[in-house]
N, C-alpha and C positions, 0 to 999 in steps of 0.2 A: 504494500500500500504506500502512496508516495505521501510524503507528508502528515503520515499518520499518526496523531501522539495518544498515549496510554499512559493510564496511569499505573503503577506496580503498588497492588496492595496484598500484604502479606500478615495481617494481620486483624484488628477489629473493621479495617475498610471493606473488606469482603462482603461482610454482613451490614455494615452500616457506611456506606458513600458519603451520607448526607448529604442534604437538602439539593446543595448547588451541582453536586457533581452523580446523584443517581439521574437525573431526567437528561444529561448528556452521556450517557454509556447506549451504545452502538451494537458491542460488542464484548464480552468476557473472553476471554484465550488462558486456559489450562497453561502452567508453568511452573519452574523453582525457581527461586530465587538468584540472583547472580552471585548474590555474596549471603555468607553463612550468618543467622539468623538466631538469637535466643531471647530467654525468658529474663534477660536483662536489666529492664527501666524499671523505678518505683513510678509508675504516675500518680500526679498530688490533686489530677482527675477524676481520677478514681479512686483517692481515697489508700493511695500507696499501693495499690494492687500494681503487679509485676506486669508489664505486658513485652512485647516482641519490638526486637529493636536491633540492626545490627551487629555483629559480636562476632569475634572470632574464634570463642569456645562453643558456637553453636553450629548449625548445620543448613546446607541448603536447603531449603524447607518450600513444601507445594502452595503454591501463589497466585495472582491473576492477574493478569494485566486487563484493564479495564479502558477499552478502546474508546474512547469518548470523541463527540463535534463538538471540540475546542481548540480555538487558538491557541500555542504553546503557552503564552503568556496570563492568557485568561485561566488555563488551568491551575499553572501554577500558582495562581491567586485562588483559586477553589479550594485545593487541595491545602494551602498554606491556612486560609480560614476555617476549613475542616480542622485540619491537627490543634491549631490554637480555640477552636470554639470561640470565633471573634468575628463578629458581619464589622463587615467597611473597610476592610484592612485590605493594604496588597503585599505580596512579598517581593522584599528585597533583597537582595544576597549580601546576608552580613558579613559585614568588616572583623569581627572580632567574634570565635566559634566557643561557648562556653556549654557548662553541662547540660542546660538547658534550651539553648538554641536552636530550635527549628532551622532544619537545612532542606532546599531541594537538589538533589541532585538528576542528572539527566543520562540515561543510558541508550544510547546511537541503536539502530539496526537490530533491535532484542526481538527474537522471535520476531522477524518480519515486519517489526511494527518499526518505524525510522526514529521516533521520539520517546523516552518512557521514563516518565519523571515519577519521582518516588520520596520520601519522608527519609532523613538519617539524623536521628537526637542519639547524643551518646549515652553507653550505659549508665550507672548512675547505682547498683547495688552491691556492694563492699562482701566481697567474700561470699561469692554465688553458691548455693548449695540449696538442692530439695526442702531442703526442711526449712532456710529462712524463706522460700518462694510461697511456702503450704502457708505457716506464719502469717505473712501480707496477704497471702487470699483470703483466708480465713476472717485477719484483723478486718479488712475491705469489705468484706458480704457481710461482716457485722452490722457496718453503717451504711449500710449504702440496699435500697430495693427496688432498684428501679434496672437493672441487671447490667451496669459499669460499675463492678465489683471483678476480686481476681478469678472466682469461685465462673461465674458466667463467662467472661476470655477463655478461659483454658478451655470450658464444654464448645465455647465456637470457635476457639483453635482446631480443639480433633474432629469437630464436624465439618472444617474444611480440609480436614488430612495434613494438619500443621505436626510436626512432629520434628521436636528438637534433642540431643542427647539427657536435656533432662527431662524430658516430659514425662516418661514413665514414675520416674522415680519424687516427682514433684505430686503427681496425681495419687502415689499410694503414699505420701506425705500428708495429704490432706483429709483421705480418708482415714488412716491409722492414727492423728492427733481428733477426730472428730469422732472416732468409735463409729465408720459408716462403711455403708457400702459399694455407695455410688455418691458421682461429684451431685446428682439432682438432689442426695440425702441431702450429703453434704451443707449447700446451699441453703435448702429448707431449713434445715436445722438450725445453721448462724443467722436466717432470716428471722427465727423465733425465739431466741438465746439474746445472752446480755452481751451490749455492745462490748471492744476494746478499751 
């Protein structure tokens, strides 16, 4: 396709575009990742819940490019308003890259598509391991019910076939600190329990 731009979502974008950017998708396209992917970022969006970010302890993981009717520029303001949850904003490519800073980056010719702009904020969780990721899920779907909790990400992680070398061991994390047997107990349960 000439001129075609996509966007690369590898995580809560799959399921949630948002507003601006589901009514211009065209097209979805089956994919991995170009670079290795993990359970990384605390978001203070959700309440510190872990989500997917990239990382080089993690893994190429199944993804989508979301072929959209956007001008490159205009998407990358969609998608820049998406990750910040902010109307009226456009993005800029910042001067100065700190733990926090939204980046777009742009990948040429990926899978057929010529343009494929995508989300890169740096990790942000000190001493990765299963059990502090179950931790912040858990703490997350304490407060949070409206399902941007960790406990809800992980279940539409593996429902898109996201799958990173900790996911197994994060997921029998949260069920073995919660006495359950599914992440849906899981969930219910810290939905009905005392917050952190």
């Amino acid at each position: 396709m000439t001129n075609s731009i996509g966007i690369l979502a590898y995580g809560s974008l799959i399921h949630e575009p948002g507003f601006e950017i589901a009514p211009a998708i065209v097209r979805r396209i089956p994919c991995y990742t170009p670079f290795k992917v993990e359970y990384a970022r605390k978001s203070y969006r959700r309440n510190g819940a872990p989500t997917l970010v990239p990382d080089n302890r993690g893994a190429h993981v199944a993804a989508q490019i979301l072929v959209v009717d956007l001008p490159l520029c205009e998407a990358k303001d969609c998608l820049y308003r998406r990750e910040i949850r902010k109307e009226g904003v456009n993005y800029t490519p910042p001067r100065t890259i700190t733990t926090n800073t939204v980046v777009i980056k742009t990948c040429r010719k990926f899978e057929k598509i010529d343009k494929v702009i995508y989300t890169c904020i740096r990790a942000n969780i000190e001493g990765l391991t299963a059990e502090k990721l179950a931790s912040l899920a858990i703490c997350s779907a304490r407060k949070r019910t409206d399902g941007r909790d960790g406990i809800s990400y992980l279940i539409n992680a593996k429902k898109a076939g996201i799958w990173t070398p900790l996911s197994d061991a994060y997921e029998v994390e949260i069920k073995r600190m919660l006495g359950v047997a599914s992440l849906k107990e899981a969930l219910n349960l810290c939905r009905s329990g005392p917050q952190c």
